[in-house]
BAKOL-930577 format. One record per residue (C-alpha): x, y, z. Coordinates in steps of 0.5 Angstrom, whole numbers, padded with zeros to 4 digits, always signed. Example, Ala and Ser with C-alpha at 12.3 -4.5 7.8 and 13.67 -1.06 7.14 Angstrom:
BEGIN
+0025-0009+0016
+0027-0002+0014
//
This chain:
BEGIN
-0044-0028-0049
-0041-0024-0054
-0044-0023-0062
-0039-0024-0068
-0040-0021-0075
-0046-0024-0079
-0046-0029-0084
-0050-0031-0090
-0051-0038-0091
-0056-0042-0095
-0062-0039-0090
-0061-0032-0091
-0062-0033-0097
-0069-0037-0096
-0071-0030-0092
-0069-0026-0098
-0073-0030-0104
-0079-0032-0099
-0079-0023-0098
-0079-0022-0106
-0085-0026-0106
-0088-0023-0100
-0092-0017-0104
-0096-0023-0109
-0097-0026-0101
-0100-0021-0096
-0104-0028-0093
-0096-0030-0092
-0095-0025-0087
-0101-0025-0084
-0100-0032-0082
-0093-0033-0080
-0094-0026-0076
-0100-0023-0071
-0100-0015-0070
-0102-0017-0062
-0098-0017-0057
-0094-0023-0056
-0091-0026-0051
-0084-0028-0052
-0077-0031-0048
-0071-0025-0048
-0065-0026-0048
-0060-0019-0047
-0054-0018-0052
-0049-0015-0051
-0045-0010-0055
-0048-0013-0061
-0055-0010-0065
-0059-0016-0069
-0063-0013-0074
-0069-0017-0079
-0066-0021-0084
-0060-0022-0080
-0056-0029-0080
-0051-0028-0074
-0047-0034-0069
-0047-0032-0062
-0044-0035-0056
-0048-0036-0050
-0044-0036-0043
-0050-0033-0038
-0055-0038-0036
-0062-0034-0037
-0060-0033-0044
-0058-0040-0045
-0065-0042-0042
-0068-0038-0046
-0065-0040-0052
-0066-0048-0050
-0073-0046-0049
-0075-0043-0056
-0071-0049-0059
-0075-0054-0055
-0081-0050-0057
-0080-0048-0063
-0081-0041-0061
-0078-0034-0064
-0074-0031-0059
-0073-0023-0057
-0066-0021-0057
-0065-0014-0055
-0058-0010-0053
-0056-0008-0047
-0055-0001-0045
-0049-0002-0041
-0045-0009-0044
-0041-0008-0036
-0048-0011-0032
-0047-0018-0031
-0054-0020-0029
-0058-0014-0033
-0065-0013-0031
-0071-0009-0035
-0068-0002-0034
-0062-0004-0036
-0064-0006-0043
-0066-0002-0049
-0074-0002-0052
-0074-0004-0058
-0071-0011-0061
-0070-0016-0066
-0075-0023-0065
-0070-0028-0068
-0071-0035-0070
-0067-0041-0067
-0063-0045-0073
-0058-0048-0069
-0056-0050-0063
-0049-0054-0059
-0047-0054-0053
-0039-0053-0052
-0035-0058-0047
-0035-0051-0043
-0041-0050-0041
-0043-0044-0047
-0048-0045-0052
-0046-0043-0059
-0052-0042-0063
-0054-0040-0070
-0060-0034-0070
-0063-0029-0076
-0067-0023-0075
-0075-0024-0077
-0077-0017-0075
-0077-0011-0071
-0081-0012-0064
-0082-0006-0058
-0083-0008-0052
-0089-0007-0047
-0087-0010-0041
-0082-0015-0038
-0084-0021-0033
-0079-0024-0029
-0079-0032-0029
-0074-0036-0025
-0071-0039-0031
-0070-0032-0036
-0074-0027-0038
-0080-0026-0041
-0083-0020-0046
-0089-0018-0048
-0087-0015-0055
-0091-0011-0061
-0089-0012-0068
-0086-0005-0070
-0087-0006-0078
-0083-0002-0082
-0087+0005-0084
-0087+0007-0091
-0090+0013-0093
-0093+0013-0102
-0088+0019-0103
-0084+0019-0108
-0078+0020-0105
-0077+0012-0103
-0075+0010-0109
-0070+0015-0110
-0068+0013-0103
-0067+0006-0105
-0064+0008-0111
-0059+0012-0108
-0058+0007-0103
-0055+0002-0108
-0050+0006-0111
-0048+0010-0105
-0046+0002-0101
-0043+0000-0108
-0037+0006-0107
-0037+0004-0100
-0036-0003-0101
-0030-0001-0106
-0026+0002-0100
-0028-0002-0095
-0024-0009-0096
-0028-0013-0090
-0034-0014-0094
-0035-0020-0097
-0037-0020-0104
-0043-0025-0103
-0047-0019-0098
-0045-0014-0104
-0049-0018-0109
-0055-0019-0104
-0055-0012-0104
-0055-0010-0111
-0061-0015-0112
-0065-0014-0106
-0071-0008-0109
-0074-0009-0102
-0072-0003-0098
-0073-0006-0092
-0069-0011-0093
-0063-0008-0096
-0062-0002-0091
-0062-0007-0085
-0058-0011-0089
-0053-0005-0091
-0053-0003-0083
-0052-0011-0081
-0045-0010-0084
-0043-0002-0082
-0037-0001-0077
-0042+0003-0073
-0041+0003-0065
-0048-0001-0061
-0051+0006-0059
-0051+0008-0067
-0054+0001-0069
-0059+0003-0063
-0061+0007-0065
-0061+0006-0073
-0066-0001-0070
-0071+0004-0067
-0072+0009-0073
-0079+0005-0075
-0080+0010-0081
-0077+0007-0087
-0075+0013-0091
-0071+0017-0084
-0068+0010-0083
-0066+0009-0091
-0064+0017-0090
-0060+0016-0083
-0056+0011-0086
-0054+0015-0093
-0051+0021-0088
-0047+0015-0084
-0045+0012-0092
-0043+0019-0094
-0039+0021-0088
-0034+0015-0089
-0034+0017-0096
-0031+0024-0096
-0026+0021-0090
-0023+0017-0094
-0023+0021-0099
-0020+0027-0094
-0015+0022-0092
-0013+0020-0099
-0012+0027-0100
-0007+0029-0095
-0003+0023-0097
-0002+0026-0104
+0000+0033-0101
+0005+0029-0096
+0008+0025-0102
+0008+0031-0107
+0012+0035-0101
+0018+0029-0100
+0024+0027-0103
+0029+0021-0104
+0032+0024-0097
+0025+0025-0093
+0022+0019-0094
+0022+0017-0086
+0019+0024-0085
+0013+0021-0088
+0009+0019-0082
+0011+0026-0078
+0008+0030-0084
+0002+0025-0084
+0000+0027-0077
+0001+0036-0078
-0003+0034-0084
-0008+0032-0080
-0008+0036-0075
-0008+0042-0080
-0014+0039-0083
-0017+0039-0076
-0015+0046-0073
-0009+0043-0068
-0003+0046-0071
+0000+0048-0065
+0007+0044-0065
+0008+0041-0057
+0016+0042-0059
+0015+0050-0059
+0012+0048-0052
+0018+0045-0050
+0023+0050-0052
+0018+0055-0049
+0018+0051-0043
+0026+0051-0043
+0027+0058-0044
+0023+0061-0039
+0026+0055-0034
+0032+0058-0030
+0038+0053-0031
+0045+0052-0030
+0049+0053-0037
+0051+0045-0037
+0044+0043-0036
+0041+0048-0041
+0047+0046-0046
+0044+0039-0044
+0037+0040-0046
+0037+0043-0051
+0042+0038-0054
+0037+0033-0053
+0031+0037-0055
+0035+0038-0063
+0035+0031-0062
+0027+0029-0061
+0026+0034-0066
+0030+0030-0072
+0027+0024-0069
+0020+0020-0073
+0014+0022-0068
+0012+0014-0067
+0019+0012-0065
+0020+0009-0057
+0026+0013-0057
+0022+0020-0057
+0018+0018-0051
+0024+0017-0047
+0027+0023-0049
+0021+0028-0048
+0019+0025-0042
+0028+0027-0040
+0026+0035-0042
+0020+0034-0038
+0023+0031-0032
+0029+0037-0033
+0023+0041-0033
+0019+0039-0027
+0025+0040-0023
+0028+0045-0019
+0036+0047-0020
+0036+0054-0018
+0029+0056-0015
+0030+0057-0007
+0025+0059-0002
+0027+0065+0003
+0027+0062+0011
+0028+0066+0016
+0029+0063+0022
+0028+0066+0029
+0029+0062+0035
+0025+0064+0040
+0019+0062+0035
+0023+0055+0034
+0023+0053+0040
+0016+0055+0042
+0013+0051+0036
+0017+0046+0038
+0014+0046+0044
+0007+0046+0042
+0008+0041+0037
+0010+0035+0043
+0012+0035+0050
+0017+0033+0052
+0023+0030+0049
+0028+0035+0052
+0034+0033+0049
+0032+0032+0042
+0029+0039+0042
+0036+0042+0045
+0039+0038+0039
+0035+0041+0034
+0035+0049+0036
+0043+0049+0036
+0042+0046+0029
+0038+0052+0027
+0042+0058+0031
+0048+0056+0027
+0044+0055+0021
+0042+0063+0022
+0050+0064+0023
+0052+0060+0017
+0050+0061+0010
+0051+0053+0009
+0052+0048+0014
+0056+0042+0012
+0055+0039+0018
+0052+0031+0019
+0045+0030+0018
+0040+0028+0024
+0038+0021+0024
+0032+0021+0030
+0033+0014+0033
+0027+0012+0037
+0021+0006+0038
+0015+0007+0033
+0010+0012+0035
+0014+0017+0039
+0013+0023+0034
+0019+0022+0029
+0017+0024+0024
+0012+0029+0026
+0018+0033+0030
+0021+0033+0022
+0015+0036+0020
+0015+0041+0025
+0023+0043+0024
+0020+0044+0017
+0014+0049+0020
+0020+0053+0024
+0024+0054+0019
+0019+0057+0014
+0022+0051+0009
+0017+0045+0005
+0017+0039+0008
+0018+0032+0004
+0018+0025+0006
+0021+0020+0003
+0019+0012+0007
+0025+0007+0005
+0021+0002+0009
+0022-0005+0004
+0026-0001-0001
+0032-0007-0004
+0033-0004-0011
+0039+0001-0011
+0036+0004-0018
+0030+0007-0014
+0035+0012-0010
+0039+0013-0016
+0034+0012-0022
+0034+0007-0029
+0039+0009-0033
+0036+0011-0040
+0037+0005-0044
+0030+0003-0044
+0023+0005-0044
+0019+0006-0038
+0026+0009-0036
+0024+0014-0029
+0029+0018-0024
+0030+0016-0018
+0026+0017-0011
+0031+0022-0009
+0029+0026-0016
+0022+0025-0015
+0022+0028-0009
+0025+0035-0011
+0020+0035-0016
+0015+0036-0011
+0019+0039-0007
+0020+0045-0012
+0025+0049-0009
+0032+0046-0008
+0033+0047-0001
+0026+0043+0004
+0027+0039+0010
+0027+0033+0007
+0026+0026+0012
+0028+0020+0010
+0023+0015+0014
+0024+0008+0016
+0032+0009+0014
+0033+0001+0018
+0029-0002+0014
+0032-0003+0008
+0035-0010+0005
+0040-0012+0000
+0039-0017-0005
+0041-0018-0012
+0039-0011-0015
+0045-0007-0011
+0044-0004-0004
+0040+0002-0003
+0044+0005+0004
+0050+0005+0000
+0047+0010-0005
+0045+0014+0001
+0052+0015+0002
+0052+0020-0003
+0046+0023-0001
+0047+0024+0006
+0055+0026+0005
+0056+0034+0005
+0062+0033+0002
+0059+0029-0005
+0053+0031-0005
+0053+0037-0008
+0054+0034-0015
+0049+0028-0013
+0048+0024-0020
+0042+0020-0022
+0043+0016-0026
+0036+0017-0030
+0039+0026-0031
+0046+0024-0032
+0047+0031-0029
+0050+0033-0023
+0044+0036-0018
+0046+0040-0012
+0043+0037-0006
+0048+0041-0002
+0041+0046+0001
+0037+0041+0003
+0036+0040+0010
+0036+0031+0010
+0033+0029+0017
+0032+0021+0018
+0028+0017+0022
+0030+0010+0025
+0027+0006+0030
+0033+0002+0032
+0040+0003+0030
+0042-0006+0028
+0039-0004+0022
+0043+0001+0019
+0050+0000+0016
+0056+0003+0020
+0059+0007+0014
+0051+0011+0014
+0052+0011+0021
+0058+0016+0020
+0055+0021+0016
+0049+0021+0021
+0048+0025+0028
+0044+0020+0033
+0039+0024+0037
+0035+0018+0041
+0028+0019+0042
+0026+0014+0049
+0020+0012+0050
+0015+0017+0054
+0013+0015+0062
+0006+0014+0064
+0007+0022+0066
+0009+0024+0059
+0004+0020+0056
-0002+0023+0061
-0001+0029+0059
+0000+0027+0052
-0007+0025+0052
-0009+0030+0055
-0006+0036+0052
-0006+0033+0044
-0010+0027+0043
-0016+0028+0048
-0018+0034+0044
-0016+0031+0037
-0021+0025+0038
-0027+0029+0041
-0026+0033+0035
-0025+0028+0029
-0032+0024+0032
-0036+0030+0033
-0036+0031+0039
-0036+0038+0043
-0030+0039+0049
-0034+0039+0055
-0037+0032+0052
-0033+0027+0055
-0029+0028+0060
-0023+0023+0061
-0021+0023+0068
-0014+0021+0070
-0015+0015+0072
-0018+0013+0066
-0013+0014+0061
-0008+0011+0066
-0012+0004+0066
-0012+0005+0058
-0004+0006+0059
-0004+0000+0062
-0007-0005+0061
-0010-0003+0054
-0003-0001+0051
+0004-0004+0050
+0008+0001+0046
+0014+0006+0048
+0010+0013+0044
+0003+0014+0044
+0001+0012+0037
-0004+0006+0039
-0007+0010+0045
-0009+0015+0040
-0013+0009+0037
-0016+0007+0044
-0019+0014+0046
-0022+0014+0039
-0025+0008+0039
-0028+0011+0046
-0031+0016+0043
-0034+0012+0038
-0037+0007+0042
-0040+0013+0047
-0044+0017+0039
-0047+0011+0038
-0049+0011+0046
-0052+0017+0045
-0055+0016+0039
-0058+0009+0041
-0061+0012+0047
-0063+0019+0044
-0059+0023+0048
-0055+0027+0044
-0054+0032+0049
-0052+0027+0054
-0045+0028+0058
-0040+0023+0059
-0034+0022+0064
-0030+0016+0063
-0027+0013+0070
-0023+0007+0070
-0029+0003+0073
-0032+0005+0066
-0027+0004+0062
-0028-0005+0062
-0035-0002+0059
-0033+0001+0053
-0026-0003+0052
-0028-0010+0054
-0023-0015+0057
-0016-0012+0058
-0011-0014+0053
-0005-0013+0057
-0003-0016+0064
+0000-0010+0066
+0008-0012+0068
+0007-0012+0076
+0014-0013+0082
+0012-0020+0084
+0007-0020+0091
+0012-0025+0095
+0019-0026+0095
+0020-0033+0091
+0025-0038+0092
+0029-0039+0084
+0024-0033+0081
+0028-0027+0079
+0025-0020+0075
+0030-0017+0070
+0029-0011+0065
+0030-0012+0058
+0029-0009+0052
+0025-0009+0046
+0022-0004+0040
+0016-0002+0044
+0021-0001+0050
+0023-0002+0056
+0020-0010+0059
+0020-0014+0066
+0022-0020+0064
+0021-0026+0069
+0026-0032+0069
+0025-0037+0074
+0029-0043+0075
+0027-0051+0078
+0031-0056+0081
+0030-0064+0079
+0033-0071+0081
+0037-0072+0074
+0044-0073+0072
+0046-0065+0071
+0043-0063+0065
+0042-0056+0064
+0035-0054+0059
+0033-0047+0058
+0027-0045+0054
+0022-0039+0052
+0025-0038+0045
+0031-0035+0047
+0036-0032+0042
+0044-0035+0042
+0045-0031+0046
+0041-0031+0051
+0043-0039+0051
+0050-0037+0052
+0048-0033+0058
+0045-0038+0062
+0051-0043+0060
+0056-0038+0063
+0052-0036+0069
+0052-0044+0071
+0060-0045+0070
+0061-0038+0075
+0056-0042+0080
+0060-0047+0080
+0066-0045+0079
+0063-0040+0087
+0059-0048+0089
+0065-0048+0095
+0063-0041+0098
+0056-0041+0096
+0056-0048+0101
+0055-0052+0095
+0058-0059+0094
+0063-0059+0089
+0059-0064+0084
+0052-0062+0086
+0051-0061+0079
+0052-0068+0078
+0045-0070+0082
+0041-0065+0079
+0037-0063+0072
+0037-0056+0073
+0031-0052+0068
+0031-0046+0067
+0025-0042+0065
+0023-0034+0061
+0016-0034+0061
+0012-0032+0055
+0015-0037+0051
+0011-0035+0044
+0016-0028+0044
+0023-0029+0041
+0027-0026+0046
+0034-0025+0045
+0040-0020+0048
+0047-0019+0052
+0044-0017+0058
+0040-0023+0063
+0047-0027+0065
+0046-0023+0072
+0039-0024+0073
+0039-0032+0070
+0045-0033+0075
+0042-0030+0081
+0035-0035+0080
+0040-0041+0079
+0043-0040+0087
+0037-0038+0089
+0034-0045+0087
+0040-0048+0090
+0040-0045+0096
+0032-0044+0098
+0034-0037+0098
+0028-0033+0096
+0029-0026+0092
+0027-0019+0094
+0021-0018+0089
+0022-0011+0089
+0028-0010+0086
+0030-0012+0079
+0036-0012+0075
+0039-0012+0069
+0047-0014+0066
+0051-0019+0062
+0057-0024+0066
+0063-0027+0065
+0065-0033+0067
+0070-0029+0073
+0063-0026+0074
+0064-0020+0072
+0058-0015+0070
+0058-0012+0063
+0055-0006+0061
+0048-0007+0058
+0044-0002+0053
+0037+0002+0053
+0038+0004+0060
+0032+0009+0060
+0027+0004+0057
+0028+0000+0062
+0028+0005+0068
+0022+0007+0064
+0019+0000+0065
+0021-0002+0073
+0018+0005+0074
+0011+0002+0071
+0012-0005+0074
+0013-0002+0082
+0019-0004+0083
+0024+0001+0087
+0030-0002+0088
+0035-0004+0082
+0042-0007+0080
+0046-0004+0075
+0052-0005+0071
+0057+0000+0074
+0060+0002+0067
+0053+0004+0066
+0054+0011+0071
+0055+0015+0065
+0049+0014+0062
+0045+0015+0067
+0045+0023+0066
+0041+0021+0060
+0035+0019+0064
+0030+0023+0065
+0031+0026+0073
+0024+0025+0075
+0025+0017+0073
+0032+0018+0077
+0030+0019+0084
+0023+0015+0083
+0028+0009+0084
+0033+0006+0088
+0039+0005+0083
+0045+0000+0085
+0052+0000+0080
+0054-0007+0082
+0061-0009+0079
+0061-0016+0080
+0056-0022+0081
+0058-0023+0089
+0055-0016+0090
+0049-0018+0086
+0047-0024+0089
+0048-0021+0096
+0044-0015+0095
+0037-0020+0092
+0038-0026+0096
+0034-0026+0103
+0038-0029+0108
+0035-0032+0114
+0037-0027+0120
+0044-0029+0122
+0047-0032+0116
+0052-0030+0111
+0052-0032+0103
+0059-0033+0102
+0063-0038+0106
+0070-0038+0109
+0073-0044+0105
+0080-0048+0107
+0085-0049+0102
+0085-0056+0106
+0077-0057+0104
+0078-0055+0097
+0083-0061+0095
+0078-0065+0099
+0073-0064+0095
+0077-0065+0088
+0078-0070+0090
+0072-0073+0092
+0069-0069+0085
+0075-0074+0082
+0072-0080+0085
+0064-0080+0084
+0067-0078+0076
+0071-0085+0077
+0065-0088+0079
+0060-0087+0074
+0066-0087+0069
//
């Protein structure tokens, strides 16, 4: 419900003759209102006040209101209408609603197609109220008619008189009122009336009406609005002077000065001279800038002050100097780097992760024998929550510079690298930018996160704008397109974080040195629990270190079967939702005191169901079931694939919502079987009576990469030649078509997840010999580790053959034509 400006129609005027009359007339009043408290329905207004005599439309939306008018229209009853304290309150209650009111009549009422009532009121009398009662349909109100107190002074008519003269020099300068409401007012001789009626049309805020309502002594109330009247007459005659004085001090050639100079006049008369340009250039002066730059700025700033105050363009200007301002450009923080410290810092920030570490103090001890280091800029590459960028924050601690972080995570807009160039309002720099203001020295430690996870579309591709960044060569002189300036990132020390290299184009790559961070053991991550996160969590819930006591077990059954992750982000979830659950153990069961230890059987207690089956060797060897190691984001992963054979006519399906290339793989591992059926003591069109079905279990999960062709080529002869596998060996490598075995990618990952899974033998691609000095040695001698070349090699070393045979037959060159040319004539047959 909202309040409009008050009309006078033809009942305003019945009011006003019948109010005339109204001395002749004590009985009248005495008739038409009792002095005992009445009751009455309410209905709240908000941010308009009703005063008596007032005929005014509202448009009633809440339904209480409604209700309540519909009432008093139906029953032909005043209604009492008071003002909210606060219009924000939907459903206000009495608290909410001011003391005092106005009891109305009810002249019209329609309701609109919308559901709202507008309705037309006038004001009768002043009424407070005693007490409110709820009903189910709206409120109701016990009032008590507050008459207008009239003291026998003689200062009322002089109020009175005044009041009409005053309101007439008013209404010259104020345009809005209308000429009927001027006349009411020079013939009304009631001084009741004629001061609701002056209040009624005042632009005064809710809180000001208010409180003019609540004033029952009558030459207060007529003396109130005389200050109100007299305080708008000498601002507009302020206003008018200043106009005079700014007219007199312009000339043909000032006249677009005109409003600048209105506004110092103003600020003159209110004691804020102070000129915020003076601020500027003082601002400009103390700031250490470089000669262009400062030529720059204060070019633009004789500009901004030749500009009018209220032009779109002196925003965009001021808020240039201001950037500039904000910026660092030869502000440089003294770091010092001792290595020894570094490294210790390194060390107790994360454990582990020995050839990062490595990496990055070989970087800080050259930096320590180098002025500037033009070297290429780390990219640390790992799964989500191995610690990249907390290693970030701790090269920032051991080399005593600030830290900043900028994440690139969804950013597809060139413009938010560069900046917007400066032809339009809103116009800002970019992150780059912005991250140096923060930074307020020129040379932090600035890591860029998530840098594989921008994307390109029509507004320009945010990784090519990195190139300048990232370049030692350019980036001296890096050009935001907001600044139009050369910036000199040559200082900064940028470091990025990745989670997977597909996402980064190649030229990025190339000014990047790739420091990979694997995925973390069982070991790593129990000790990582126990040195960092264990104490961590006890702390941030409240707890004392000896209160829960996690054992080993435990947070290995927590690792397993309650986390699927290469870092340790999602375990740091888990133990803090342990020791949530045990406060509010203690707390339900008032032990306050109590000690806790968590053992493995326990932890079912507190975690509920696992949510993982932990990736387990099989437990009997199987004829066509194969484990094979694949990667993914979380790490390293067993992956089973099994295969079936069925009566049909040789067609092949694979499932398990695999990739292209995964599809490929299990067709070139068929095609090298066949092409070896005669040595694997197959017929030569076997394929030709059987449908063979290949399998990847856990089929909801995209699976895709080069490096299941051995292991799906191993499941189809095991099902070909009812040969069981050797569960506890896994494998991994792509194949051709001659069957060799190719070199595959994330060797520590999938070293890392047979580790887990209890697996002990495992078949690698021989190129990936080289690569095995990355994993960790404990990783390496847990496990059995085979470099096969060739898929005979593969087959011979899972299959398990009865006790006496061979898997590969000897084949005569006469047995060969033989069966083409058996293979020829069942093709005839079917043709």
């Amino acid at each position: 419900m909202m309040g409009r400006r008050p009309l006078l129609p033809f009942a305003f005027f019945l009011h006003f003759f019948a109010s005339l009359f109204s001395p002749a007339l004590p009985w009248l009043s005495l008739i038409m209102f009792d002095s005992d408290v009445t009751q009455y329905p309410v209905m709240p207004l908000r941010d308009v006040v009703i005063f008596p005599g007032m005929v005014a439309p509202l448009v009633v939306g809440r339904k209480k209101s409604a209700r309540a008018l519909e009432y008093a229209m139906k029953e032909r009853s005043l209604i009492f209408l008071v003002t909210q304290k606060d219009a924000r309150i939907e459903d206000p209650e009495p608290e909410h609603l001011y003391g005092c009111g106005v009891l109305a009549s009810v002249m019209q009422l329609l309701r609109l197609p919308d559901g709202t009532i507008k309705a037309l009121i006038e004001g009768k009398r002043r009424a407070i109220v005693e007490a409110y009662s709820n009903d189910e349909e709206f409120f109701y109100a016990d009032v008590r008619y507050a008459e207008d107190q009239q003291t026998e002074s003689v200062e009322l008519p002089v109020y009175n008189r005044e009041l009409k003269q005053v309101f007439e020099r008013y209404a010259k300068i104020e345009k809005n009122i209308p000429v009927e409401v001027i006349k009411s007012v020079a013939v009304l001789e009631n001084p009741g009336l004629r001061v609701d009626l002056i209040c009624s049309h005042l632009r005064l805020g809710t809180e000001e009406k208010q409180d003019i309502l609540e004033i029952l002594a009558l030459p207060d109330r007529i003396r109130r609005v005389l200050e109100i009247l007299y305080r708008k007459l000498e601002q507009h005659e302020l206003e008018k002077s200043i106009d005079i004085r700014v007219k007199k001090k312009m000339n043909e050639s000032q006249r677009h000065y005109y409003l600048n100079e209105k506004v110092k006049e103003i600020q003159s008369e209110m004691g804020q001279a102070g000129d915020d340009l003076d601020d500027l250039q003082e601002a400009l002066k103390k700031k250490d800038l470089p000669e262009s730059v400062r030529e720059k700025a204060d070019r633009e700033l004789g500009k901004l002050r030749a500009m009018p105050p209220m032009s779109a363009e002196t925003t965009v200007v001021r808020n240039y100097l201001e950037t500039i301002i904000s910026l660092p450009w030869l502000e440089k923080e003294d770091a010092s780097i001792d290595i020894e410290e570094a490294e210790d810092i390194l060390n107790q920030d994360h454990y582990g992760l020995k050839k990062p570490k490595e990496r990055i103090l070989e970087y800080l001890a050259v930096q320590t024998q180098v002025e500037k280091l033009n070297g290429p800029i780390l990219c640390l590459v790992g799964p989500p929550g191995v610690g990249k960028t907390s290693v970030c924050k701790s090269i920032a601690r051991a080399m005593n510079r600030k830290f900043v972080r900028l994440s690139l995570g969804g950013v597809r807009d060139e413009a938010e690298i560069r900046g917007h160039r400066r032809t339009y309002i809103g116009a800002m720099p970019g992150k780059i930018i912005h991250s140096m203001q923060k930074a307020e020295v020129i040379n932090p430690v600035f890591c860029l996160d998530e840098v594989d996870k921008m994307s390109v579309d029509f507004r320009g591709d945010p990784s090519s704008a990195l190139l300048e960044v990232l370049d030692p060569e350019q980036n001296y002189a890096f050009n935001d397109h907001y600044l139009d300036l050369d910036y000199d990132l040559s200082e900064v020390f940028f470091i990025a974080t990745a989670n997977n290299l597909h996402g980064i184009p190649l030229p990025l790559q190339d000014r990047m040195e790739i420091i990979r961070l694997n995925g973390y053991t069982e070991e790593d991550k129990l000790e990582i629990a126990e040195r960092f996160l264990a104490p961590k969590q006890l702390g941030l819930n409240g707890f004392q270190e000896d209160d829960i006591q996690f054992t080993k077990e435990a947070v290995l059954e927590i690792i397993r079967r309650y986390t699927r992750e290469a870092g340790v982000r999602n375990l740091e979830r888990t133990l803090a939702a342990v020791c949530r659950k045990i406060a509010r153990d203690r707390l339900k069961k008032k032990e306050p005191t109590r000690k806790y230890q968590l053992s493995d059987q326990s932890v079912g207690e507190y975690l509920g169901v696992p949510k993982y089956r932990f990736g387990l060797a099989e437990k009997h060897d199987a004829i066509g079931l194969v484990t094979g190691l694949a990667w993914t984001e979380v790490g390293g992963e067993l992956l089973q694939i099994e295969s079936v054979l069925m009566p049909g006519t040789g067609k092949m399906t694979v499932t398990g919502k695999l990739g292209d290339v995964m599809q490929e793989s299990a067709q070139a591992a068929l095609s090298y079987v066949r092409s070896r059926s005669m040595r694997l003591g197959l017929d030569a069109d076997f394929y030709q009576q059987l449908d063979i079905h290949v399998h990847v279990p856990e089929g909801a999960i995209p699976k895709d990469g080069p490096s299941a062709g051995i292991t799906m080529a191993t499941s189809i002869v095991s099902a070909l030649l009812k040969y069981p596998v050797n569960r506890h060996l896994a494998m991994t490598g792509e194949i051709t078509l001659r069957g060799r075995v190719l070199p595959i990618g994330g060797l520590t990952e999938k070293l890392l997840a047979a580790k887990r899974g209890n697996i002990t033998h495992i078949l690698l691609p021989g190129e990936n010999k080289r690569d095995l000095e990355e994993v960790p040695a404990r990783i390496r001698e847990s496990l059995d580790i085979t470099f096969v070349d060739h898929v005979d090699d593969v087959l011979t070393k899972a299959l398990i053959l009865p006790k006496g045979e061979e898997l590969f037959k000897d084949v005569s060159l006469e047995s060969i034509l033989k069966n083409v040319a058996l293979s020829s004539h069942n093709t005839t047959i079917q043709q």
